[in-house]
C-alpha positions, 0 to 999 in steps of 0.5 A: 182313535177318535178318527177309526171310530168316525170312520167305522161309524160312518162306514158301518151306517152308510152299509145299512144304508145302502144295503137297507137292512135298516131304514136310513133314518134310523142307520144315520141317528143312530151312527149320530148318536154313537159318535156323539155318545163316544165323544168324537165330537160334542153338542157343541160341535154337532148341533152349533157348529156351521163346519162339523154340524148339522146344517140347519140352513138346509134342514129349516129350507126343506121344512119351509118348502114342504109347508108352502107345498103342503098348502099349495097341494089343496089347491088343485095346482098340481093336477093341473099341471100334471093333466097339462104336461101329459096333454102337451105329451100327448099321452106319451110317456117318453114326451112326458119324461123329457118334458118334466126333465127339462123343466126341472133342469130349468127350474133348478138352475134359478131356484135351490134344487131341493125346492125345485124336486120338492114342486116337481115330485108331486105332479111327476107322482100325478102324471104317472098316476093318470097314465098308470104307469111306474113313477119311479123312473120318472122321479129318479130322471128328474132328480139326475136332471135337477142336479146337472141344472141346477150347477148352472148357476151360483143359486143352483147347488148349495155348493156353489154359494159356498165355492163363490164365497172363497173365491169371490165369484159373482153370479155372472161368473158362473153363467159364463163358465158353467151354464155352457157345459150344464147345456151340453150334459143336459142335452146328453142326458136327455139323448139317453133317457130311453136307454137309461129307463127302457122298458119305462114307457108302455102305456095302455092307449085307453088310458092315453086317450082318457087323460087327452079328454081331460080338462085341466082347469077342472081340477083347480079347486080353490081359486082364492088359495091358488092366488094366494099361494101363487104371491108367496111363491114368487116373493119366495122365488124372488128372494132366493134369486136377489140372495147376493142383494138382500143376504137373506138366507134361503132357509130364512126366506122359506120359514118366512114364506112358510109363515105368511102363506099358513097366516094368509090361507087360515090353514090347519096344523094338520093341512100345513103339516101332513106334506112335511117329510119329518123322517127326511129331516131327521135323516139329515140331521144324522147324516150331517152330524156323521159327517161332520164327525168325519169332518172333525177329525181330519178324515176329509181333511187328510183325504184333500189334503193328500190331494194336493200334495199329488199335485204339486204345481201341475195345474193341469193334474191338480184340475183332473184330479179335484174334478174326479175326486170331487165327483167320488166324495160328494157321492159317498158323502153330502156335497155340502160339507165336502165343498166346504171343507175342500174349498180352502184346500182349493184356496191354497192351491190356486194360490200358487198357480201362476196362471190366473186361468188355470188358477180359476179352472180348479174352482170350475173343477170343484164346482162341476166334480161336486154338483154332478157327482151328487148323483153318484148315489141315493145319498149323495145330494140332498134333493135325491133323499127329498124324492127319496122320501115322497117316493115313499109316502107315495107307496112307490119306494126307491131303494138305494140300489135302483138309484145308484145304478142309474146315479153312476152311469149319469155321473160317468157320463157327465165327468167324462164330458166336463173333463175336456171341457176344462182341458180345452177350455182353461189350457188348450184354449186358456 
Protein backbone atom coordinates (compact mmCIF):
# COMPACT_ATOMS: atom_id res chain seq x y z
CA UNK A 1 0.00 0.00 0.00
CA UNK A 2 2.69 2.32 1.02
CA UNK A 3 4.34 1.90 -2.16
CA UNK A 4 0.62 3.37 -4.43
CA UNK A 5 0.35 6.13 -2.18
CA UNK A 6 4.46 6.90 -2.85
CA UNK A 7 3.70 6.62 -6.45
CA UNK A 8 0.47 8.81 -6.51
CA UNK A 9 2.14 11.37 -4.42
CA UNK A 10 5.02 11.56 -6.47
CA UNK A 11 3.21 11.38 -9.80
CA UNK A 12 0.01 13.90 -8.86
CA UNK A 13 3.14 16.47 -7.51
CA UNK A 14 5.36 16.13 -10.63
CA UNK A 15 1.73 17.04 -12.83
CA UNK A 16 1.40 20.54 -11.10
CA UNK A 17 4.83 20.67 -11.27
CA UNK A 18 4.99 20.30 -14.84
CA UNK A 19 1.79 21.69 -15.72
CA UNK A 20 2.57 24.51 -13.11
CA UNK A 21 -0.97 24.84 -11.66
CA UNK A 22 0.90 25.43 -8.48
CA UNK A 23 4.19 26.83 -7.82
CA UNK A 24 6.80 23.70 -7.79
CA UNK A 25 7.96 24.60 -4.31
CA UNK A 26 4.59 24.28 -2.78
CA UNK A 27 3.75 21.04 -5.07
CA UNK A 28 7.15 19.13 -3.66
CA UNK A 29 6.53 20.31 0.49
CA UNK A 30 3.38 19.42 0.08
CA UNK A 31 3.84 15.93 -1.74
CA UNK A 32 6.50 15.98 1.39
CA UNK A 33 4.55 16.56 3.81
CA UNK A 34 1.70 13.80 2.59
CA UNK A 35 4.06 11.16 2.32
CA UNK A 36 5.70 12.02 5.80
CA UNK A 37 2.05 12.54 7.17
CA UNK A 38 0.66 9.11 5.73
CA UNK A 39 3.69 7.18 7.23
CA UNK A 40 5.41 5.94 4.09
CA UNK A 41 8.29 7.07 5.43
CA UNK A 42 9.48 8.67 8.86
CA UNK A 43 11.74 11.63 10.01
CA UNK A 44 13.97 9.34 10.35
CA UNK A 45 14.01 8.30 6.83
CA UNK A 46 13.27 11.86 5.24
CA UNK A 47 15.58 14.01 7.35
CA UNK A 48 18.74 11.69 8.50
CA UNK A 49 18.64 9.09 5.97
CA UNK A 50 21.78 9.56 3.13
CA UNK A 51 19.56 6.80 0.70
CA UNK A 52 15.83 7.90 1.14
CA UNK A 53 16.57 11.72 2.69
CA UNK A 54 17.05 14.94 1.77
CA UNK A 55 20.30 15.29 0.67
CA UNK A 56 21.71 17.82 2.52
CA UNK A 57 25.26 17.79 0.83
CA UNK A 58 23.47 19.29 -2.25
CA UNK A 59 21.23 21.63 -0.17
CA UNK A 60 24.19 23.05 2.08
CA UNK A 61 26.61 23.14 -1.25
CA UNK A 62 23.89 25.35 -2.94
CA UNK A 63 23.59 27.72 0.10
CA UNK A 64 27.18 28.08 0.49
CA UNK A 65 27.80 29.30 -3.31
CA UNK A 66 24.59 31.45 -3.48
CA UNK A 67 26.32 33.56 -0.30
CA UNK A 68 29.95 33.60 -2.03
CA UNK A 69 27.77 34.80 -5.25
CA UNK A 70 25.67 37.08 -3.25
CA UNK A 71 29.18 38.60 -1.77
CA UNK A 72 30.65 38.37 -5.00
CA UNK A 73 27.91 40.32 -6.75
CA UNK A 74 28.94 43.97 -4.89
CA UNK A 75 31.75 43.88 -6.56
CA UNK A 76 31.29 44.60 -10.19
CA UNK A 77 32.60 41.42 -11.38
CA UNK A 78 30.02 40.35 -13.15
CA UNK A 79 29.38 43.51 -15.26
CA UNK A 80 32.39 43.12 -16.04
CA UNK A 81 32.49 39.83 -17.78
CA UNK A 82 29.32 40.30 -19.09
CA UNK A 83 30.38 43.83 -21.14
CA UNK A 84 33.87 41.56 -21.85
CA UNK A 85 31.93 38.58 -23.45
CA UNK A 86 29.65 40.68 -25.35
CA UNK A 87 32.95 42.80 -26.83
CA UNK A 88 34.69 39.62 -27.58
CA UNK A 89 31.33 38.86 -29.45
CA UNK A 90 31.45 41.79 -30.93
CA UNK A 91 27.51 42.56 -30.27
CA UNK A 92 26.36 39.36 -31.66
CA UNK A 93 24.06 37.44 -29.99
CA UNK A 94 24.91 34.19 -31.55
CA UNK A 95 28.88 34.57 -30.76
CA UNK A 96 27.85 35.33 -27.30
CA UNK A 97 25.60 32.06 -26.71
CA UNK A 98 28.17 29.97 -28.02
CA UNK A 99 31.00 31.91 -26.16
CA UNK A 100 29.07 31.58 -22.64
CA UNK A 101 28.00 27.83 -23.67
CA UNK A 102 31.50 26.92 -23.92
CA UNK A 103 32.78 28.45 -21.19
CA UNK A 104 30.19 27.05 -19.08
CA UNK A 105 30.87 23.33 -20.24
CA UNK A 106 34.31 24.09 -19.53
CA UNK A 107 33.61 25.24 -16.25
CA UNK A 108 31.45 22.45 -15.58
CA UNK A 109 33.89 19.72 -16.17
CA UNK A 110 36.48 20.98 -13.15
CA UNK A 111 33.82 22.56 -10.68
CA UNK A 112 30.14 21.06 -9.50
CA UNK A 113 27.64 22.23 -12.25
CA UNK A 114 25.22 23.76 -9.62
CA UNK A 115 28.18 26.11 -9.07
CA UNK A 116 29.20 26.69 -12.07
CA UNK A 117 25.50 28.01 -13.52
CA UNK A 118 25.14 29.61 -10.04
CA UNK A 119 28.52 32.25 -11.42
CA UNK A 120 27.51 32.00 -15.04
CA UNK A 121 23.43 33.03 -14.62
CA UNK A 122 24.22 36.23 -13.40
CA UNK A 123 26.51 37.54 -16.38
CA UNK A 124 24.13 35.65 -18.91
CA UNK A 125 21.20 37.77 -17.02
CA UNK A 126 23.90 40.98 -17.67
CA UNK A 127 25.00 40.04 -21.27
CA UNK A 128 21.23 40.11 -22.18
CA UNK A 129 20.37 43.07 -20.16
CA UNK A 130 23.22 45.43 -22.12
CA UNK A 131 22.15 44.02 -25.60
CA UNK A 132 18.01 44.01 -24.59
CA UNK A 133 17.61 40.85 -25.70
CA UNK A 134 15.57 37.67 -24.02
CA UNK A 135 17.94 35.93 -21.46
CA UNK A 136 15.77 32.83 -21.42
CA UNK A 137 17.24 30.91 -24.55
CA UNK A 138 20.53 31.85 -22.97
CA UNK A 139 20.19 30.38 -19.84
CA UNK A 140 18.39 27.34 -20.85
CA UNK A 141 21.80 26.58 -23.24
CA UNK A 142 23.91 26.97 -20.69
CA UNK A 143 22.34 24.96 -18.41
CA UNK A 144 21.88 21.97 -21.35
CA UNK A 145 25.85 22.88 -21.88
CA UNK A 146 26.56 22.60 -18.14
CA UNK A 147 25.16 19.13 -17.94
CA UNK A 148 26.97 17.37 -20.88
CA UNK A 149 30.34 19.32 -19.59
CA UNK A 150 30.26 18.68 -16.53
CA UNK A 151 29.94 14.58 -17.22
CA UNK A 152 33.47 14.82 -18.30
CA UNK A 153 34.90 14.17 -15.20
CA UNK A 154 34.59 12.48 -11.61
CA UNK A 155 33.98 16.06 -9.87
CA UNK A 156 31.57 17.25 -12.82
CA UNK A 157 27.87 15.72 -12.17
CA UNK A 158 27.27 14.57 -8.57
CA UNK A 159 26.63 11.20 -9.85
CA UNK A 160 29.83 10.50 -11.04
CA UNK A 161 31.30 10.68 -7.26
CA UNK A 162 28.74 8.26 -6.61
CA UNK A 163 29.39 5.88 -9.59
CA UNK A 164 33.37 6.16 -8.80
CA UNK A 165 32.78 5.05 -5.26
CA UNK A 166 31.23 1.56 -6.40
CA UNK A 167 33.15 1.06 -8.87
CA UNK A 168 36.39 2.10 -7.51
CA UNK A 169 37.15 4.39 -10.50
CA UNK A 170 39.59 7.00 -10.24
CA UNK A 171 39.66 10.52 -11.45
CA UNK A 172 41.80 9.41 -14.77
CA UNK A 173 39.35 7.20 -15.47
CA UNK A 174 36.67 9.26 -16.24
CA UNK A 175 38.92 11.41 -18.39
CA UNK A 176 39.81 8.87 -20.57
CA UNK A 177 36.58 7.26 -21.01
CA UNK A 178 34.20 10.26 -20.69
CA UNK A 179 35.88 13.34 -21.60
CA UNK A 180 36.23 11.91 -25.31
CA UNK A 181 32.43 11.61 -25.93
CA UNK A 182 31.58 14.83 -23.67
CA UNK A 183 33.77 16.58 -26.56
CA UNK A 184 31.93 15.41 -29.52
CA UNK A 185 28.32 16.16 -27.85
CA UNK A 186 29.78 19.18 -27.06
CA UNK A 187 30.64 20.09 -30.51
CA UNK A 188 27.34 19.04 -31.57
CA UNK A 189 25.28 20.70 -29.22
CA UNK A 190 27.10 23.72 -30.17
CA UNK A 191 26.36 23.13 -34.09
CA UNK A 192 22.83 23.21 -33.35
CA UNK A 193 22.18 26.25 -31.01
CA UNK A 194 20.95 28.45 -33.95
CA UNK A 195 18.32 25.93 -34.72
CA UNK A 196 17.38 24.77 -31.31
CA UNK A 197 16.89 28.78 -30.24
CA UNK A 198 15.95 30.50 -33.74
CA UNK A 199 14.62 33.56 -33.54
CA UNK A 200 16.78 34.26 -30.31
CA UNK A 201 19.37 36.29 -31.75
CA UNK A 202 17.91 39.90 -33.19
CA UNK A 203 19.42 42.62 -31.94
CA UNK A 204 19.13 46.43 -32.19
CA UNK A 205 22.75 47.70 -34.15
CA UNK A 206 22.56 50.96 -31.71
CA UNK A 207 22.40 48.65 -28.85
CA UNK A 208 25.31 46.30 -30.35
CA UNK A 209 27.56 49.42 -30.96
CA UNK A 210 26.65 51.07 -27.17
CA UNK A 211 28.06 47.80 -25.49
CA UNK A 212 31.45 48.03 -28.11
CA UNK A 213 32.02 51.65 -26.69
CA UNK A 214 31.61 49.99 -23.17
CA UNK A 215 34.52 50.04 -20.81
CA UNK A 216 34.46 46.92 -18.68
CA UNK A 217 36.94 47.83 -16.24
CA UNK A 218 34.55 50.75 -15.17
CA UNK A 219 32.17 48.66 -14.04
CA UNK A 220 34.46 46.97 -11.09
CA UNK A 221 33.33 48.91 -8.03
CA UNK A 222 35.10 47.39 -5.08
CA UNK A 223 38.50 46.60 -5.87
CA UNK A 224 39.73 45.31 -2.28
CA UNK A 225 36.36 42.96 -1.95
CA UNK A 226 37.06 41.85 -5.60
CA UNK A 227 40.56 40.67 -4.39
CA UNK A 228 39.15 39.10 -1.55
CA UNK A 229 36.37 37.36 -3.24
CA UNK A 230 38.57 36.39 -5.78
CA UNK A 231 41.20 34.05 -2.95
CA UNK A 232 38.29 32.15 -1.56
CA UNK A 233 37.26 31.34 -4.76
CA UNK A 234 40.06 29.72 -5.83
CA UNK A 235 40.64 28.13 -2.20
CA UNK A 236 36.99 27.18 -2.64
CA UNK A 237 37.86 25.71 -6.43
CA UNK A 238 40.66 24.36 -5.09
CA UNK A 239 39.27 22.03 -2.66
CA UNK A 240 36.59 20.84 -4.69
CA UNK A 241 39.26 19.71 -7.31
CA UNK A 242 42.00 18.05 -4.65
CA UNK A 243 38.25 16.07 -3.07
CA UNK A 244 39.86 12.52 -3.59
CA UNK A 245 43.23 14.02 -1.56
CA UNK A 246 41.48 16.08 1.04
CA UNK A 247 37.56 14.15 1.21
CA UNK A 248 36.19 17.29 2.33
CA UNK A 249 32.78 17.23 0.89
CA UNK A 250 31.98 20.16 -1.26
CA UNK A 251 29.08 21.27 0.74
CA UNK A 252 31.50 21.52 3.66
CA UNK A 253 34.04 23.60 1.28
CA UNK A 254 31.26 25.99 0.38
CA UNK A 255 29.92 26.45 4.08
CA UNK A 256 33.52 26.76 5.02
CA UNK A 257 34.19 29.47 1.97
CA UNK A 258 30.78 30.95 2.62
CA UNK A 259 31.99 31.70 6.37
CA UNK A 260 35.44 33.13 5.56
CA UNK A 261 34.38 35.44 2.68
CA UNK A 262 31.22 36.95 5.05
CA UNK A 263 34.21 37.42 7.91
CA UNK A 264 36.96 38.75 5.72
CA UNK A 265 34.30 41.19 3.48
CA UNK A 266 32.27 42.51 6.88
CA UNK A 267 29.25 41.87 5.00
CA UNK A 268 25.71 42.39 6.29
CA UNK A 269 23.02 39.69 6.60
CA UNK A 270 21.20 41.55 4.17
CA UNK A 271 24.07 41.55 1.31
CA UNK A 272 25.09 37.86 1.88
CA UNK A 273 21.56 36.67 2.26
CA UNK A 274 19.49 38.47 -0.80
CA UNK A 275 21.38 36.25 -3.48
CA UNK A 276 20.12 33.21 -1.49
CA UNK A 277 17.37 31.12 -3.66
CA UNK A 278 15.52 30.06 -0.33
CA UNK A 279 12.54 28.71 -2.53
CA UNK A 280 14.90 26.69 -4.43
CA UNK A 281 16.42 25.15 -1.40
CA UNK A 282 13.07 24.08 -0.26
CA UNK A 283 11.89 22.93 -3.37
CA UNK A 284 14.85 20.23 -3.07
CA UNK A 285 14.23 19.29 0.22
CA UNK A 286 10.81 18.33 -0.98
CA UNK A 287 11.66 17.02 -4.10
CA UNK A 288 14.26 14.59 -2.55
CA UNK A 289 12.26 13.64 0.41
CA UNK A 290 9.40 12.21 -2.51
CA UNK A 291 12.09 10.52 -3.96
CA UNK A 292 13.26 8.86 -1.45
CA UNK A 293 9.68 7.76 -0.59
CA UNK A 294 9.79 6.38 -4.03
CA UNK A 295 13.31 5.05 -3.18
CA UNK A 296 11.89 3.33 0.42
CA UNK A 297 9.35 1.45 -0.95
CA UNK A 298 10.98 -0.27 -3.64
CA UNK A 299 9.58 1.66 -6.60
CA UNK A 300 12.94 2.39 -8.19
CA UNK A 301 14.27 -0.59 -6.98
CA UNK A 302 11.67 -2.73 -8.55
CA UNK A 303 12.00 -0.71 -11.66
CA UNK A 304 16.26 -1.60 -12.19
CA UNK A 305 15.48 -4.48 -10.76
CA UNK A 306 13.17 -5.71 -13.72
CA UNK A 307 16.16 -4.09 -15.45
CA UNK A 308 18.48 -6.47 -14.96
CA UNK A 309 16.61 -9.45 -15.06
CA UNK A 310 15.88 -8.30 -19.05
CA UNK A 311 19.15 -8.67 -19.49
CA UNK A 312 20.40 -11.86 -18.27
CA UNK A 313 23.91 -12.00 -19.42
CA UNK A 314 23.75 -9.89 -22.59
CA UNK A 315 26.22 -7.40 -22.05
CA UNK A 316 25.63 -5.64 -24.97
CA UNK A 317 21.66 -5.30 -24.07
CA UNK A 318 22.21 -4.81 -20.61
CA UNK A 319 24.63 -1.52 -21.60
CA UNK A 320 21.82 -0.13 -24.21
CA UNK A 321 19.30 -0.72 -21.92
CA UNK A 322 20.96 1.02 -18.57
CA UNK A 323 22.00 3.95 -20.93
CA UNK A 324 18.69 4.48 -22.29
CA UNK A 325 16.85 4.04 -18.86
CA UNK A 326 19.16 5.66 -17.25
CA UNK A 327 18.67 9.00 -19.58
CA UNK A 328 14.55 8.44 -18.93
CA UNK A 329 14.46 8.07 -14.93
CA UNK A 330 17.15 10.69 -14.25
CA UNK A 331 14.75 12.94 -16.39
CA UNK A 332 11.47 12.44 -14.22
CA UNK A 333 13.44 12.07 -11.13
CA UNK A 334 16.87 13.77 -9.58
CA UNK A 335 19.94 11.78 -11.05
CA UNK A 336 21.44 11.86 -7.65
CA UNK A 337 19.16 9.50 -5.91
CA UNK A 338 18.52 7.46 -9.09
CA UNK A 339 22.38 6.67 -9.65
CA UNK A 340 22.69 5.76 -6.07
CA UNK A 341 20.06 3.43 -5.99
CA UNK A 342 20.99 2.11 -9.58
CA UNK A 343 24.61 1.63 -8.65
CA UNK A 344 24.46 -1.57 -6.65
CA UNK A 345 22.22 -3.09 -9.17
CA UNK A 346 24.95 -2.22 -11.88
CA UNK A 347 27.39 -3.67 -9.19
CA UNK A 348 25.84 -6.99 -9.52
CA UNK A 349 25.67 -6.88 -12.80
CA UNK A 350 29.01 -6.28 -13.75
CA UNK A 351 29.90 -9.07 -11.71
CA UNK A 352 28.77 -11.66 -14.00
CA UNK A 353 30.14 -10.10 -17.15
CA UNK A 354 32.87 -12.26 -18.16
CA UNK A 355 34.41 -9.72 -19.68
CA UNK A 356 36.17 -6.98 -17.93
CA UNK A 357 35.55 -4.33 -20.53
CA UNK A 358 32.13 -4.71 -21.39
CA UNK A 359 31.93 -5.43 -17.27
CA UNK A 360 33.26 -1.58 -17.26
CA UNK A 361 30.99 -0.44 -20.11
CA UNK A 362 27.91 -0.61 -17.93
CA UNK A 363 29.15 1.85 -15.28
CA UNK A 364 30.20 4.26 -18.55
CA UNK A 365 26.43 3.56 -19.43
CA UNK A 366 25.17 4.50 -16.21
CA UNK A 367 27.35 7.63 -16.18
CA UNK A 368 26.47 9.01 -19.58
CA UNK A 369 22.26 7.91 -19.37
CA UNK A 370 22.67 9.88 -16.10
CA UNK A 371 24.31 12.93 -16.62
CA UNK A 372 23.09 13.90 -20.03
CA UNK A 373 19.38 12.63 -19.40
CA UNK A 374 19.49 15.27 -16.40
CA UNK A 375 18.49 17.44 -19.26
CA UNK A 376 15.30 15.54 -19.96
CA UNK A 377 13.42 17.99 -18.30
CA UNK A 378 13.13 21.14 -15.85
CA UNK A 379 13.55 18.96 -12.90
CA UNK A 380 15.80 16.38 -14.00
CA UNK A 381 19.24 17.70 -12.46
CA UNK A 382 19.84 20.12 -10.06
CA UNK A 383 21.52 22.84 -11.88
CA UNK A 384 18.30 23.38 -14.07
CA UNK A 385 16.11 24.09 -11.07
CA UNK A 386 18.99 26.55 -9.66
CA UNK A 387 18.71 28.67 -13.08
CA UNK A 388 15.15 27.65 -12.93
CA UNK A 389 14.98 29.91 -9.75
CA UNK A 390 17.14 33.07 -10.66
CA UNK A 391 15.53 33.18 -13.94
CA UNK A 392 12.57 33.99 -11.68
CA UNK A 393 14.03 36.44 -9.43
CA UNK A 394 15.24 38.14 -12.33
CA UNK A 395 11.71 38.88 -13.72
CA UNK A 396 12.44 36.39 -16.59
CA UNK A 397 10.52 33.00 -15.68
CA UNK A 398 10.95 29.66 -17.57
CA UNK A 399 8.08 27.46 -17.31
CA UNK A 400 8.63 23.77 -17.22
CA UNK A 401 7.44 23.45 -20.44
CA UNK A 402 9.75 26.08 -22.47
CA UNK A 403 12.80 23.89 -20.85
CA UNK A 404 11.27 20.29 -21.50
CA UNK A 405 10.98 21.12 -25.08
CA UNK A 406 14.53 21.92 -25.67
CA UNK A 407 15.59 19.45 -22.78
CA UNK A 408 14.26 16.57 -24.97
CA UNK A 409 15.69 17.35 -28.30
CA UNK A 410 19.33 17.84 -26.52
CA UNK A 411 18.94 14.70 -24.66
CA UNK A 412 17.94 12.79 -27.74
CA UNK A 413 20.55 13.85 -29.50
CA UNK A 414 23.21 13.13 -27.00
CA UNK A 415 21.82 9.33 -26.30
CA UNK A 416 21.73 8.69 -29.80
CA UNK A 417 25.29 9.75 -30.25
CA UNK A 418 26.95 8.14 -26.83
CA UNK A 419 24.71 4.78 -27.78
CA UNK A 420 27.67 3.99 -30.81
CA UNK A 421 30.00 5.41 -28.59
CA UNK A 422 29.93 2.42 -25.97
CA UNK A 423 29.19 -0.05 -28.93
CA UNK A 424 32.31 0.79 -30.71
CA UNK A 425 34.20 1.34 -28.19
CA UNK A 426 33.63 -1.19 -25.43
CA UNK A 427 32.64 -4.25 -28.17
CA UNK A 428 33.46 -3.52 -31.35
CA UNK A 429 36.81 -2.38 -30.71
CA UNK A 430 36.85 -3.64 -26.62
Amino acid sequence: MSMWIAIAVFVTAYVLIATERIHKTAAALAGAGLVLGLGVVQSEDAFYSHETGVDWDVVFLLLGMMIIVGVLRRTGVFEYTAIWAAKRARGSPQRVMVLLVLITATASAFLDNVTTVLLIAPVTLLVCDRLAINPVPFLIAEVLSSNIGGAATLIGDPPNIIIASRAGLTFNDFLVHMAPIVVVELLVFTLILPLLFRGSFTVDPARAADVMALNEREAIRDTRLLVKSGLVLVAVFTAFVAHPVLHIAPSVVALLGAGVLVLISSSKPKHYLAGVEWETLLFFAGLFIMVGALVHTGVIGNIAGMVTDLVGDDALLAVMLILVVSALLSGVIDNIPYVATMSPLVLELSTNVANPVHAEALWWSLALGADFGGNLTAVGASANVVVIGIAKRAGTPISFWEFTKKGAIVTLITIVIAAPYLWLRYFAFG
